[in-house]
C-alpha positions in Angstrom: 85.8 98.3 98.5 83.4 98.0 101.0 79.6 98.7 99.4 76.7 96.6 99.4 75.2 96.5 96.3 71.7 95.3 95.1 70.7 92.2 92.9 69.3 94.4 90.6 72.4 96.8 90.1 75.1 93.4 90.1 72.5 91.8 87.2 73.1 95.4 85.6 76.7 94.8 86.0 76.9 91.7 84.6 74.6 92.6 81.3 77.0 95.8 80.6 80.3 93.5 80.8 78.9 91.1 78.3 77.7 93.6 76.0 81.2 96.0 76.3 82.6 92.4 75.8 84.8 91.4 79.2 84.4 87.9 79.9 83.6 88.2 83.9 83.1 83.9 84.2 87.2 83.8 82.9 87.9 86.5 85.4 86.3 84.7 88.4 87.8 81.3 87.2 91.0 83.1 87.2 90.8 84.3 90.8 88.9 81.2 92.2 91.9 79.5 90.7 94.4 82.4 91.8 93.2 81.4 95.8 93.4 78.2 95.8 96.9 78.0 94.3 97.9 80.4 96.2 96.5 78.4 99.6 98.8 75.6 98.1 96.2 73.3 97.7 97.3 70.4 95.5 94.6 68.1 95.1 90.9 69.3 94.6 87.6 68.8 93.6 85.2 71.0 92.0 81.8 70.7 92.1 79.6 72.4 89.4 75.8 73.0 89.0 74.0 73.7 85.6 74.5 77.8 85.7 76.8 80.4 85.7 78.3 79.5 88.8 79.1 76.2 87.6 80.8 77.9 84.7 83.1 79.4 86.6 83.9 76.6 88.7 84.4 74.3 85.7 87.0 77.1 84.0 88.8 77.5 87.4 89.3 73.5 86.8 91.0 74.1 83.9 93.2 76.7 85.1 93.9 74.6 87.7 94.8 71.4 85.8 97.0 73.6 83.7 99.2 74.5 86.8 99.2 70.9 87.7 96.9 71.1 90.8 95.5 67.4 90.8 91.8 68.0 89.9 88.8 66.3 89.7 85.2 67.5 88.7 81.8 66.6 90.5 78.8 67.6 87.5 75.6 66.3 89.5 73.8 67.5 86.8 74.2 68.9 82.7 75.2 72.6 82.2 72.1 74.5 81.1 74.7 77.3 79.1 77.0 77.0 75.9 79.7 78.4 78.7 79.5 75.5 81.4 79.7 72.7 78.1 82.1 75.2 76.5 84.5 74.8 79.6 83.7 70.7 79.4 85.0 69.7 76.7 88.0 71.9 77.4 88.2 69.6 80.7 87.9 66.5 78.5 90.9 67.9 76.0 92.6 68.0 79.5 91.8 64.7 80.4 90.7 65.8 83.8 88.1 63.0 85.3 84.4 64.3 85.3 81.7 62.3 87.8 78.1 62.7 86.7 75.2 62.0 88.8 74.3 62.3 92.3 77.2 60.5 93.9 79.9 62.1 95.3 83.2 60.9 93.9 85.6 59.1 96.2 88.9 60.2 97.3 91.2 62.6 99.7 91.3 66.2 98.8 92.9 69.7 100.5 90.1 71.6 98.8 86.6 71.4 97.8 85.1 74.3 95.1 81.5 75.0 96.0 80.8 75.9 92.4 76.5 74.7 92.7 74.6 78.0 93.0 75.4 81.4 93.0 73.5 84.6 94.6 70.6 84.5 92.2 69.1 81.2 93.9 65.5 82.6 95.6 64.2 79.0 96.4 65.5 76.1 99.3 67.7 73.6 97.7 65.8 70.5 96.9 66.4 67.1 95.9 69.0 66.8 93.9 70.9 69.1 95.7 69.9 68.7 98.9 72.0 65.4 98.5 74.6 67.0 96.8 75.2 70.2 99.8 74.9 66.8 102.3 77.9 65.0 101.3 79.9 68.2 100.8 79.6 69.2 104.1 80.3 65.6 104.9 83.3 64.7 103.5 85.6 66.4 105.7 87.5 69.0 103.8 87.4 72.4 103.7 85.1 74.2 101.3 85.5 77.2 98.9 82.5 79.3 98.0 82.4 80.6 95.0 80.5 84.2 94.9 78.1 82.9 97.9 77.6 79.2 99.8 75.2 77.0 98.1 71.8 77.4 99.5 72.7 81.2 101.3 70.8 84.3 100.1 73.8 86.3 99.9 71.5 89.7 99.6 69.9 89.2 103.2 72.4 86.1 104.7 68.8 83.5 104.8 69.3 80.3 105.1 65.9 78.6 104.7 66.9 74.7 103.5 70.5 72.6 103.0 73.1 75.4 102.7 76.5 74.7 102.4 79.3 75.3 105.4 82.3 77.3 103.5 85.6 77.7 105.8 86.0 80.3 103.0 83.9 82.2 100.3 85.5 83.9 97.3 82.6 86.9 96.3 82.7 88.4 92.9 82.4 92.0 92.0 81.3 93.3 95.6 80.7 92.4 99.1 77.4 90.8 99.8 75.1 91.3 103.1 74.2 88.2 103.3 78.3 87.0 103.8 78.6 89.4 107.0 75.0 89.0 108.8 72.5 86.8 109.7 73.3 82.9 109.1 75.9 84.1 106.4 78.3 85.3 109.4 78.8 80.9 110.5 78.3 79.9 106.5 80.8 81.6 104.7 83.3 81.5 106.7 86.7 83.5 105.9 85.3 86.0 102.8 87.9 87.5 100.2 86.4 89.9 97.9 87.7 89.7 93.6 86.4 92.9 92.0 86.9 91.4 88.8 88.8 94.7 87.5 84.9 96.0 86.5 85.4 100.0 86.6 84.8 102.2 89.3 82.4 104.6 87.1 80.4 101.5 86.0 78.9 101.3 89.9 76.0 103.7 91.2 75.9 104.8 94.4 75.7 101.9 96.7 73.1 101.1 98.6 75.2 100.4 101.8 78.5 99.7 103.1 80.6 97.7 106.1 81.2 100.4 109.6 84.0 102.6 108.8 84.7 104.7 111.4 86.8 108.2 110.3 90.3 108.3 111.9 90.5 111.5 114.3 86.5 111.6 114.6 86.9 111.7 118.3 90.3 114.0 118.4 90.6 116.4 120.8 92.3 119.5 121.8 94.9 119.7 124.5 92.9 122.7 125.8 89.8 120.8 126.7 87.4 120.3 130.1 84.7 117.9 130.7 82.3 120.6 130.0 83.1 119.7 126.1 82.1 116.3 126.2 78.7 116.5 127.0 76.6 115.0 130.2 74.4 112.1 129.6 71.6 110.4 131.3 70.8 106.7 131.9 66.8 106.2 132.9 66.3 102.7 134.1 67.6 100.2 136.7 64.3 99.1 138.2 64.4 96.5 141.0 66.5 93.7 140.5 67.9 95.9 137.0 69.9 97.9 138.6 72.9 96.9 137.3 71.8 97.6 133.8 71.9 101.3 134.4 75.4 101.4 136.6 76.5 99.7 133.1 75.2 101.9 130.6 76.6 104.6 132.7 79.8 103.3 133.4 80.1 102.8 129.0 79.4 106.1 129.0 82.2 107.3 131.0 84.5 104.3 129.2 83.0 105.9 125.9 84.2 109.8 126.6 80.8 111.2 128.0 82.0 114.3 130.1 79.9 113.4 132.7 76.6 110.9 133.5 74.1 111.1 135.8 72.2 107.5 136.7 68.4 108.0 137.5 67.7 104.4 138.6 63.9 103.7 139.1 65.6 101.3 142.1 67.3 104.6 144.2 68.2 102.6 147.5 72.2 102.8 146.2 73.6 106.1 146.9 76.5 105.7 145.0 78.2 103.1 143.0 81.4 102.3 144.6 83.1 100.6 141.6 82.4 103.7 139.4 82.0 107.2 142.0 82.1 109.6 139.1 78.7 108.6 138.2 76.0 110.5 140.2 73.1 109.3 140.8 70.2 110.4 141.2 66.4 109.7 142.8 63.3 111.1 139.9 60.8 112.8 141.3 57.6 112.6 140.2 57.2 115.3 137.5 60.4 113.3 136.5 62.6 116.2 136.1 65.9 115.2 135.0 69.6 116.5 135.7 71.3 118.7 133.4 72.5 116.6 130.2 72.8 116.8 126.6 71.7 112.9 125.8 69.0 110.8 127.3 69.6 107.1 127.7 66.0 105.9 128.5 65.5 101.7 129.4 68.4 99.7 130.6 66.8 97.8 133.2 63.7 99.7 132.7 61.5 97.3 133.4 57.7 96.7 132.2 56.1 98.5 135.7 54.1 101.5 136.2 56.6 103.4 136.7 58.8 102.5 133.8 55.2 103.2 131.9 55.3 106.8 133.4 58.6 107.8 132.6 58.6 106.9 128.9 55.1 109.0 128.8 56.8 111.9 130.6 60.5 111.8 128.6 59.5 110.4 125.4 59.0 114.2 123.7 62.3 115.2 125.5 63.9 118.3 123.9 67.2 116.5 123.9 68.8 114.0 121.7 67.3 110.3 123.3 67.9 106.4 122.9 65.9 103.9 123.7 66.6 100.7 124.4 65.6 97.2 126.2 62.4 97.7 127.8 61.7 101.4 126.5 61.4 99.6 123.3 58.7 97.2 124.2 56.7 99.8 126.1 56.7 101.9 122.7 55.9 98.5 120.5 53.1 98.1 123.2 51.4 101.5 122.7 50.9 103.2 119.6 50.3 106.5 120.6 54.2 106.6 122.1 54.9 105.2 118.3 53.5 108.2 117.3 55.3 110.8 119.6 58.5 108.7 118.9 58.1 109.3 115.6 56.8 112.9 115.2 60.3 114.1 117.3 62.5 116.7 115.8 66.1 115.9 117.7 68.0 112.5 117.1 66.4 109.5 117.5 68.4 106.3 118.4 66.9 103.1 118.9 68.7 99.9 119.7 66.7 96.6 119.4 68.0 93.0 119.2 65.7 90.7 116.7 63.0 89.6 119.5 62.3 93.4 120.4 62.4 94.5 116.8 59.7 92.0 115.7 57.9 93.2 118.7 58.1 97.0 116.8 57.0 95.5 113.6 54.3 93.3 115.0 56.1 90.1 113.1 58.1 87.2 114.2 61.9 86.9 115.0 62.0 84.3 112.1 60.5 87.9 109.9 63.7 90.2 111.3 65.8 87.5 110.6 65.0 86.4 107.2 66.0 90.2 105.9 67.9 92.2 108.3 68.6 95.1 106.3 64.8 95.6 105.5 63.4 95.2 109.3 66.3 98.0 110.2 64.9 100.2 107.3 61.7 100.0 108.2 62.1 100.7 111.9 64.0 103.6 110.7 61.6 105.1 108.4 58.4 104.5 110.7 60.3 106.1 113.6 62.6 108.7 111.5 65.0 107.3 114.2 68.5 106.2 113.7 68.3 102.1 114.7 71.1 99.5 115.7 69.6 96.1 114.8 72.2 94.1 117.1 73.0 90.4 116.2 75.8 89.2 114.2 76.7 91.6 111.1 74.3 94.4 113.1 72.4 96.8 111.0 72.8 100.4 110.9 70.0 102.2 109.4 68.8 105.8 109.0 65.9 108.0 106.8 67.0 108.5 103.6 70.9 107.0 104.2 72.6 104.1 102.9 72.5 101.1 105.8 75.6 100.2 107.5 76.7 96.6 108.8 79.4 95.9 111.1 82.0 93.5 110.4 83.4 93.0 114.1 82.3 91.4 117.3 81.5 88.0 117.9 80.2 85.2 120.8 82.7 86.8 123.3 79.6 89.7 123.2 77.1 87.1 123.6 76.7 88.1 127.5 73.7 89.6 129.3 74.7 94.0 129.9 76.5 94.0 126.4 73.3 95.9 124.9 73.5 98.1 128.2 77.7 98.8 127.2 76.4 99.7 123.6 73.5 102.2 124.7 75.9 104.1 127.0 78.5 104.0 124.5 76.1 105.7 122.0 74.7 108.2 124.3 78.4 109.1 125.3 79.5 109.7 121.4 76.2 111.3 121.3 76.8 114.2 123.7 80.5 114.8 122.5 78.6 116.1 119.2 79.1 113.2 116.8 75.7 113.1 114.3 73.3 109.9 115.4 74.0 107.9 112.7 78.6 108.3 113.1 77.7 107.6 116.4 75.8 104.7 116.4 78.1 103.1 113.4 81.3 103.9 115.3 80.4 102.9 118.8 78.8 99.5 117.2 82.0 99.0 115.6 84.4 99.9 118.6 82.5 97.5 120.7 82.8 94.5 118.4 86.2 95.6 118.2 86.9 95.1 122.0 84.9 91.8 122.0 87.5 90.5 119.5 90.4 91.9 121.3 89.3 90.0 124.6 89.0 86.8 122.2 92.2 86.7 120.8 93.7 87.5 124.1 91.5 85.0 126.2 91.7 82.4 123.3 88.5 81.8 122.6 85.0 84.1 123.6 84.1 82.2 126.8 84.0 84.5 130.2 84.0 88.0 129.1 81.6 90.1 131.3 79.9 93.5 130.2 81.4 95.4 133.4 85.4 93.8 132.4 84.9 94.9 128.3 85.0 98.5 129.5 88.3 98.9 129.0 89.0 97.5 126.3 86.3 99.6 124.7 87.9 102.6 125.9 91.0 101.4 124.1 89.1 100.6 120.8 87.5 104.1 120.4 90.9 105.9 121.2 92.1 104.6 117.9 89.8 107.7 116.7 90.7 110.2 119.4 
């Protein structure tokens, strides 16, 4: 199950198990308790706040005294529900220890159980709590979430005050945004999903889901030329960018592209010896391009006057286009190229990292940040574009789709040309006919995939460069060929 549902629709869920009568806080005490035994964890402590969370941290105490997991119970403050005293005085027929107050109990543990606050906290955690999330992350062991970490907004993956750091998070009923982007990617650590056995016709449609590419997507015949697989072109590579362009172009090739022509603003390199197929090529001033299918307008674009030319001239291009790096903060500077971007007819792709999409929106980083999914949708609707909000957990959005985040990649990625890779990566996909949206969700996805790959086998994300991911890229997407 990979759909991201809304607050709204889990609340909805929640209201129609209690009134058809299925106890969902004894089937998330059940699982919560079902991990940790199975983890073999032998000694724990379980920290509760006042609401529904706290309930179902309090039952999985007594489930877990009952298999004779050594347990012991942290109440900084009085359940607020008949549940959370309900499961109480079932600890007390138990006789399992319960510390009240603001002071963390002493004493070793394998496990902690982040039972405080589930995903319906909308406020920074203050004092109490503040306190409370302190000495958890403090005390040394690791620390299971329950549903989301304390302090998270598990819709959007915010963290505005004292949050806790989970090395795992158990989420009930379906996957949450906030888990897989933003913060929530460091907080929550390793997430395991319990469904809770709620039926599948219960659920509307979702309103998004985690990349999942189709297998055979990029299959093809045996009887097959590079005429098939589409031509792109890379605009950009102005002086001292360069390099951004041979990239983009060279992930292009790497992604499939039948062929790619460069057109670097910079045209002093004839060739580029490390990659001949590409052909390069010197614009002239009506900026006429080569023959291609796809457009790939900015990597190394620059900010000049004549990076400010070509957008004017190939902004309205009759072809499918992506815009990245610099194209994007040209258009975010001028609002009669938002205009034109937006009024095209063929696929849109845009690509921005936070800083240029708060530069589209005309807010802060901090803005982007605080809500992911919405700053993706927005961009989408005001440009009726397809956009890649890159970062950790990046968003896929489109008009009138369900948004997309992608559960792979990591630091390794965290290089300067990695946002050139992706932009030739989607251009190639692009051109070998994939719709803008498949191809923006499955190249995002392959390339995280790669950056993983050259983690595990490197041991750790340090020294990856754009130019040495290619092939592992290559290797990623032919999992789908």
């Amino acid at each position: 199950m990979n759909a991201f549902h809304t607050l709204a629709t889990l609340r909805a869920i929640e209201a129609r198990a209690e009134a058809a009568g299925v106890d969902l806080m004894a089937r998330a005490a059940r699982a919560s308790a079902d991990w940790l035994i199975a983890k073999g964890a032998r000694r724990v402590l379980v920290a509760a706040g006042p609401g529904n969370n706290g309930g179902d941290a309090l039952w999985a105490a007594c489930l877990l005294d009952d298999a004779g997991v050594d347990v012991a119970v942290w109440l900084p403050m009085q359940p607020a529900g008949p549940t959370g005293r309900a499961a109480l005085a079932a600890l007390a027929e138990r006789g399992v220890g319960v510390a009240r107050g603001a002071d963390m109990p002493r004493g070793a543990c394998d496990w902690i159980v982040d039972g405080l606050f589930g995903i319906g906290l909308a406020r920074p955690l203050a004092a109490p709590w503040d306190g409370v999330v302190a000495a958890l992350n403090a005390h040394g062991a690791p620390i299971l979430a329950l549903d989301t970490p304390s302090g998270l907004d598990a819709m959007t993956g915010r963290a505005t005050g004292p949050v806790v750091r989970a090395a795992a998070t158990l989420t009930f009923l379906a996957p949450k945004v906030g888990l897989v982007s933003g913060a929530g990617v460091d907080l929550a650590g390793d997430v395991t999903l319990a469904a809770l056995d709620v039926p599948s016709d219960w659920w509307p449609a979702p309103a998004g889901g985690l990349t999942a590419p189709r297998p055979g997507v990029l299959a093809r015949p045996r009887d097959s030329h590079k005429g098939r697989f589409g031509a792109v072109c890379v605009v950009g590579g102005a002086s001292g960018m360069l390099g951004a362009a041979l990239l983009a172009g060279r992930a292009a090739l790497a992604a499939g592209a039948g062929k790619v022509h460069v057109c670097p603003i910079d045209a002093r390199l004839p060739v580029d010896p490390f990659a001949p197929e590409l052909m390069i090529h010197e614009l002239d001033d009506e900026a006429r391009l080569p023959a291609c299918d796809v457009l790939a307008l900015g990597p190394g674009l620059g900010l000049g006057g004549a990076a400010r030319a070509l957008i004017d001239a190939l902004i309205g291009v009759d072809k499918p286009l992506l815009l990245d790096a610099d194209a994007l903060n040209l258009v975010a500077a001028d609002a009669g190229l938002g205009q034109r971007l937006a009024a095209r007819v063929l696929p849109t792709v845009l690509t921005p990292h936070p800083r240029e999409a708060a530069r589209l929106l005309a807010c802060d980083t901090a803005a982007v940040q605080a809500d992911r999914v919405a700053a993706a949708q927005t961009l989408a609707e005001r440009y009726r574009a397809v956009v890649v909000l890159k970062g950790a957990g990046s968003v896929i959005a489109a008009p009138g789709a369900p948004f997309l985040v992608n559960g792979t990649g990591g630091p390794a990625l965290a290089v300067a040309g990695q946002g050139d890779v992706l932009s030739g990566a989607i251009a190639a996909l692009l051109a070998q006919g994939l719709a803008a949206r498949d191809a923006a969700a499955l190249a995002v996805h392959a390339h995280g995939t790669a950056g993983d790959d050259y983690a595990r086998d490197a041991g750790g994300p340090l020294g990856l460069t754009s130019a040495a991911l290619l092939p592992r890229l290559s290797r990623m997407l032919n999992r789908y060929a």
